[in-house]
C-alpha positions, 0 to 999 in steps of 0.5 A: 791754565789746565789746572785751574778750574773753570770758575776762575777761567770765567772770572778771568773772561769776566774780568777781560770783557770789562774794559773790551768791545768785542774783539777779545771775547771773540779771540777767547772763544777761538780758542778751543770748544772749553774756552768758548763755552765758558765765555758764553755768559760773556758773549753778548756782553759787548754788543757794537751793530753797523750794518742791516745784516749784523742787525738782522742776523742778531735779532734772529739769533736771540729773539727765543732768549731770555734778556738775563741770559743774554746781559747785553752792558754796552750796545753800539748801533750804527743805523745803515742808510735809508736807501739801502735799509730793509723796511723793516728793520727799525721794527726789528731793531726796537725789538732787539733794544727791548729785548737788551734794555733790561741789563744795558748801562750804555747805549750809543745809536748813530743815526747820522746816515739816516737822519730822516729815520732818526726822529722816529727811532728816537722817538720810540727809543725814548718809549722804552724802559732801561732800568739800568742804563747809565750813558746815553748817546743819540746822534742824529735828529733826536726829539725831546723827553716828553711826558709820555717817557716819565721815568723811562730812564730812572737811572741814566747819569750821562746823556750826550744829544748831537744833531740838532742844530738848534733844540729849542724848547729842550729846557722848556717843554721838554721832561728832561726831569720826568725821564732821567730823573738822576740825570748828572751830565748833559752834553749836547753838541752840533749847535749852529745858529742856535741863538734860540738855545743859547738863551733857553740855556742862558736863562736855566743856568739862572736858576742856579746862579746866586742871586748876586751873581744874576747880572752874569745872565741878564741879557745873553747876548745883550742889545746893543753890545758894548764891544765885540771883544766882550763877547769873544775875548780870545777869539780875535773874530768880530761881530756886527753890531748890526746883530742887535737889530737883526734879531730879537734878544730880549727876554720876554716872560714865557709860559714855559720857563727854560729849566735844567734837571735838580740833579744835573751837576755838569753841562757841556755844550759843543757848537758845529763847525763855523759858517762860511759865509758866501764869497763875493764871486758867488761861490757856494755858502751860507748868507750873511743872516745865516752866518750872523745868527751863528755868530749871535749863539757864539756870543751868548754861548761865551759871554756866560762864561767870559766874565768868570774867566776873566776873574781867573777862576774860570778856566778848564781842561777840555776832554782831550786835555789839551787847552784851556776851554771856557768853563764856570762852576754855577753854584754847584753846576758846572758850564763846560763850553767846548772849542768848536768842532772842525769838522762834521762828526763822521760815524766813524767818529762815534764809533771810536769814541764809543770804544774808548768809552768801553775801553776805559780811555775815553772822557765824557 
């Protein structure tokens, strides 16, 4: 190693840091005083924050350097709990994001500790310019794209929403196709009781369907419904009949019809885990109208892929690889609906998730 020049010693840094979180980096720069300067450029590269103090003590250190001297590519951000959170380190967060945003390519900010400071942070993360960023996670109560962001994110490819129960309006007021512009993956997960979404997505995966295969949509969860197997074929659960007439699941005409990006090419939707229904000595659940309406989003949800699937041609491999899951090309757009989770997302979690991403492992 002594008789290679320091080029090729920074070539090798460059071409570890690739596929590391942080962790081999810092090991290089153990290594002696030589080695730690040639992994400077390096040393920002991968960024992972999770707690106020790594996120205060790096918006200090950085704050006088120039953003192409830091060239930040992935930043992992877990936001701490409220309680325990500085006033002002949203503040100081922001500046540390604008100042990282002009060489980010992705960009995980978990806020499921905090999801009363989420909205906000959100909000204003979608104000700031990345002119580079591919990937994008928001996990916690995020808001939508609104006009104010247009071209905000010009080259984001991926972006992955988790928190909000129901995002109704997501596909019909908000700028999905004025902030992404090349938008091509849209996963959104943690759906519960979302019949509203369900049917806003419903009636956006329409648009790209061939106009004789419209009947497929016609009614996302159709009123009344013909047999409780059709919607959940595989599932072995019941739903009421009475579903139909506790909701309203026609589809009137609307001012802002619900529509998907031109550019997007794959959409996949995760629900939250299933409601448990209070039991009948009065333990602690949730009530029969909350535990209907998540059965109604399941049945829309499913019932756009069931037909599909039951022709043969549309079944899929889930992201881990390990069943089957229902999935429909839609004339060029892909519909991925995934297992229901088992459990809440811890931020650990999306911790490990992010690495694997890093690492090259992990799947969108």
């Amino acid at each position: 190693m002594e008789s290679l020049p320091a080029e090729i010693h920074a070539y090798i840094a460059y071409f570890t840091c690739l596929t590391d979180y942080g962790p081999t980096m810092r090991s290089f720069g153990l290594v002696s005083t030589y080695f730690a300067e040639v992994c400077g450029a390096f040393r920002y590269r991968t960024i992972a924050l999770h707690s106020e103090r790594s996120i205060l003590s790096l918006a200090e250190s950085v704050q006088s350097r120039p953003s192409h001297t830091l060239n930040v590519r992935n930043m992992f951000i877990a936001y701490p709990e409220l309680a325990t959170a500085n006033p002002n380190l949203q503040n100081k967060l922001l500046q540390l994001i604008t100042q990282c945003a002009p060489t980010l390519h992705s960009l995980t900010v978990d806020c499921t500790l905090s999801l009363s400071t989420s909205t906000t942070l959100f909000s204003r993360i979608f104000r700031l310019h990345f002119p580079t960023l591919l990937e994008l996670k928001l996990a916690g109560f995020y808001p939508f794209p609104n006009s104010v962001t247009s071209s905000q994110l010009p080259h984001l490819r991926r972006l992955h929403l988790h928190g909000n129960r129901n995002p109704h309006g997501l596909l019909q007021v908000g700028n999905l196709a004025g902030s992404c512009p090349n938008l091509t993956q849209l996963h959104i997960s943690g759906l519960s009781m979302a019949l509203a979404f369900a049917m806003e997505l419903a009636e956006a995966l329409d648009t790209h369907v061939h106009p004789a295969d419209a009947a497929i949509f016609d009614s996302p969860c159709p009123s009344p419904p013909p047999s409780p197997s059709q919607y959940c074929p595989d599932s072995g659960s019941t739903i009421p009949t009475s579903i139909a007439d506790m909701f309203s699941l026609s589809s009137p005409t609307v001012k802002f019809p619900a529509k998907l990006p031109h550019s997007v090419k794959h959409v996949v939707v995760q629900p939250a885990p299933e409601l448990e229904a209070s039991g009948s000595e009065g333990t602690r659940g949730n009530s029969r109208t909350a535990v209907l309406k998540d059965q109604a989003m399941m049945a829309s949800l499913t019932r756009i892929v069931t037909r599909e699937r039951a022709q043969g041609d549309g079944v899929g491999i889930d992201h881990a690889g390990a069943e089957l899951v229902p999935d429909r090309d839609i004339k060029g757009l892909r519909y991925t609906l995934l297992p229901r989770a088992t459990r809440a997302v811890s931020s650990g979690e999306i911790y490990k998730e992010w690495k694997r991403r890093i690492s090259g492992e992990g799947h969108w």
